[in-house]
Every structure is written in structure tokens, then in C-alpha cells.
N, C-alpha and C positions, 0 to 999 in steps of 0.2 A: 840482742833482742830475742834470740831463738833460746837462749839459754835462761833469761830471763820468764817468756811464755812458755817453757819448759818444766821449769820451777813451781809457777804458778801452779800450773795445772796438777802438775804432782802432790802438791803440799794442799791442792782442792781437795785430790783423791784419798789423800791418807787422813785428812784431815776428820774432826770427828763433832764439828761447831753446826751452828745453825743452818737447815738447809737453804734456805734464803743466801748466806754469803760462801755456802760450799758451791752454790750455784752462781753465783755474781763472778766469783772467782775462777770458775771452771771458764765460765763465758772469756774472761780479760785474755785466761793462758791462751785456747782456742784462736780468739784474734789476733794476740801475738802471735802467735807462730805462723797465724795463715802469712801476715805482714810481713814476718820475716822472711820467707820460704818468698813469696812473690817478690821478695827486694833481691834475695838471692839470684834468683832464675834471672832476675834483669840486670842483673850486673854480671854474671857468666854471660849471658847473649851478648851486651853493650862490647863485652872484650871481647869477645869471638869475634862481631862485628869489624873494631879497630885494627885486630891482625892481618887481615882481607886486603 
């Protein structure tokens, strides 16, 4: 998913199309990643957690 909102966001930036879906698209990458990035951080914890 972080490589996927990675992507996204990238291909908003270079991108050269309407600003309406440079921007639609900028929004999706941004949310992936926050998503990803929070799923990360809680599955590093979850396992920190279980080793205890």
C-alpha cells in the first residue's frame, strides 16, 4: 500500500492532466500512505508488544 500511495502521488506530481484529477490523485497517494505508515507503526508495536 505505501508503494502503491507512493506511486500515486508521484505520477500526480509529474503528471501534466487536468488540475481537478492532479488533485483527486494527489489526495488518494497522501491517504495511502498516511494508512500505510499507521498500519506500520502498529504492527512494529503489536510485535514489540508479543516479545515482552
Amino acid at each position: 500500500m505505501l508503494v502503491i500511495g507512493w506511486s500515486v502521488t508521484v505520477i500526480a506530481v509529474n503528471s501534466h492532466s487536468h488540475p481537478w484529477m492532479e488533485l483527486g490523485m494527489l489526495v488518494v497517494g497522501v491517504i495511502l500512505n498516511i494508512w500505510s505508515m499507521i498500519g506500520i507503526i502498529l504492527h512494529f508495536r503489536l510485535k514489540k508488544q508479543n516479545k515482552i
